[in-house]
N, C-alpha and C positions, 0 to 999 in steps of 0.2 A: 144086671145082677144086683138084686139089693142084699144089706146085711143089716140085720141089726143092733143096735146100738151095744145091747148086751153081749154081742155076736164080737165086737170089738173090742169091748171093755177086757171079755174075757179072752182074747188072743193077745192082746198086749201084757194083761197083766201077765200069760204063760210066758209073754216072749220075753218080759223084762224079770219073771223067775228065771229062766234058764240062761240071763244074763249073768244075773249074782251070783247062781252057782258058776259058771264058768268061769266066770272072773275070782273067785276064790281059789280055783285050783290051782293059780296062776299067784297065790300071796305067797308071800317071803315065808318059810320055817323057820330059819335062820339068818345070823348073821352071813355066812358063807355063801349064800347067793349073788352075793352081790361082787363087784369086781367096779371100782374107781380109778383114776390114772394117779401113780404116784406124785410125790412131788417132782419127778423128775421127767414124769408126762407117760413113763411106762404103764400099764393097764399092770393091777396088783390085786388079783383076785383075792377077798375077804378067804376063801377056801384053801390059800397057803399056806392059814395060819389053823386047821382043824387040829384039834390033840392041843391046843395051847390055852391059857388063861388070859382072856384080852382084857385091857384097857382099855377105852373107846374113849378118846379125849377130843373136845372142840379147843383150839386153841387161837390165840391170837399174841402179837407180838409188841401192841403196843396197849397192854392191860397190866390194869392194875394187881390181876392175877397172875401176870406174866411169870415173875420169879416162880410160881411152879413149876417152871422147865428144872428146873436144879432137882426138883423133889421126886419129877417123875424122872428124871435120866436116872436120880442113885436109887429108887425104888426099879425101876428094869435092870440095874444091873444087877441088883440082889438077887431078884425073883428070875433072872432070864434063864438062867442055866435048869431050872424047875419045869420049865417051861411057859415062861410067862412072858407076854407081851404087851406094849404102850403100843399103840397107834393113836398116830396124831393127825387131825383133820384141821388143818388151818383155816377160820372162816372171817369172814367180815361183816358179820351180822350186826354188831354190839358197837353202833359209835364211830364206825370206822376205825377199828383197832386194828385190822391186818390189811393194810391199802398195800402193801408189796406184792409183788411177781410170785411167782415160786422159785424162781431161784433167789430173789432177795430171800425170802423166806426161810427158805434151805441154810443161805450164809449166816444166817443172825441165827439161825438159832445151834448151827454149828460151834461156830467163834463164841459166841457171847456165853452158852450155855452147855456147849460141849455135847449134843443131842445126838444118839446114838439108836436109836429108837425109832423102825420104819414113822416114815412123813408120806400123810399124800397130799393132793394138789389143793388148794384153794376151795372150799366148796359153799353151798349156803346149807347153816343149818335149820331154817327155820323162814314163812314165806311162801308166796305164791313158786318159790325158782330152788323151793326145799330139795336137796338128794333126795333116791329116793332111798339110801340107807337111814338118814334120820328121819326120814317119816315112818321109818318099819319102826325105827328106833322108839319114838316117840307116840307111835297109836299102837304097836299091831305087838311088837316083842314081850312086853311084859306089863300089865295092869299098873302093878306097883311102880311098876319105874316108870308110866305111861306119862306125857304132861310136856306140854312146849317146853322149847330151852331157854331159859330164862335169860343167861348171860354166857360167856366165855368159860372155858374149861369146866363145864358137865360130865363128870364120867360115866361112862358105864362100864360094869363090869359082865364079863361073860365067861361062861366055863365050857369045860373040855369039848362041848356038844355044841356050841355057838348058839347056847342059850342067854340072854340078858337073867342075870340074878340080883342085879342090886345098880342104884341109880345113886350117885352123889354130887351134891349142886354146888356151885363150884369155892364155896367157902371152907369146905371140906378138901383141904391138902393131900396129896397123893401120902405121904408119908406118916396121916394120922392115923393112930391106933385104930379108928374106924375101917379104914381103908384096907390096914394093913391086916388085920383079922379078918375081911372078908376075902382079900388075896390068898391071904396061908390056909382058910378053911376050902377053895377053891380049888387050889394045887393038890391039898386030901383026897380029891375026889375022881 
């Protein structure tokens, strides 16, 4: 049986369109699709937290941005009752800033900073060994907030729908006027 070339060309290119499409019906909407183990190794589905205002925070515990644990624990406690939540993704990206366990992890930032604010497990944010919540995060959730992570504590913010609305890089304090009017405009909604 012979085919010809164009006989090829044009069955591959159909078969590698009905790739793309398929493989798109299969991309993230939301945050809520996703489900990571906590820091305690539990599976802690993103979709627990539907109806709430996330904080989406990369953290580390031996950064120089570290003391924002203080800013994002007394910012959840204000905002939690609202409905608003921190979550915290401990990663080791930046310099080796989080070389602990998860349960080191867990204790330091317990003791030291009194964190009260779901924690999940250790992850990478960025990387061929990227989650694959920060690669939704970072290419697919939102344009403006689109862009590698640059360093340690990157927020992102997300509303009632587990949509990303607003990206802040991590010079920007959980307790800046910045942050804090895009929270209160978020909980409006």
């Amino acid at each position: 049986m012979w085919i010809s070339r164009a006989g090829i060309s044009r069955a591959y290119f159909i078969g590698l369109v009905a790739l793309l499409m398929s493989s798109s019906l299969f991309a993230a909407s939301s945050i809520y699709e996703f489900t990571l183990p906590s820091i305690d190794g539990k599976p802690l589905p993103l979709a627990n937290f539907k109806g709430k205002v996330v904080l989406v925070v990369n953290v580390a515990s031996r950064c120089g941005f570290t003391p924002q644990y203080s800013a994002l624990e007394s910012t959840y406690e204000k905002y939690k009752d609202q409905g608003f939540v921190i979550l915290g993704f401990p990663a080791n990206n930046f310099g080796k800033q989080e070389p602990g366990t998860n349960q080191e992890i867990k204790t330091f930032c317990q003791t030291k900073y009194s964190v009260t604010f779901p924690m999940y497990a250790k992850v990478s944010v960025k990387g061929d060994d990227q989650t694959p919540l920060y690669a939704y995060l970072t290419t697919q959730a939102n344009p403006a907030a689109a862009g590698e992570i640059k360093w340690n504590f990157t927020k992102f913010l997300v509303d009632r729908n587990g949509n990303v609305v607003k990206r802040f890089e991590p010079d920007v304090t959980p307790d800046s006027p910045e942050v804090i009017a895009a929270i209160q405009q978020a909980l409006k909604q």
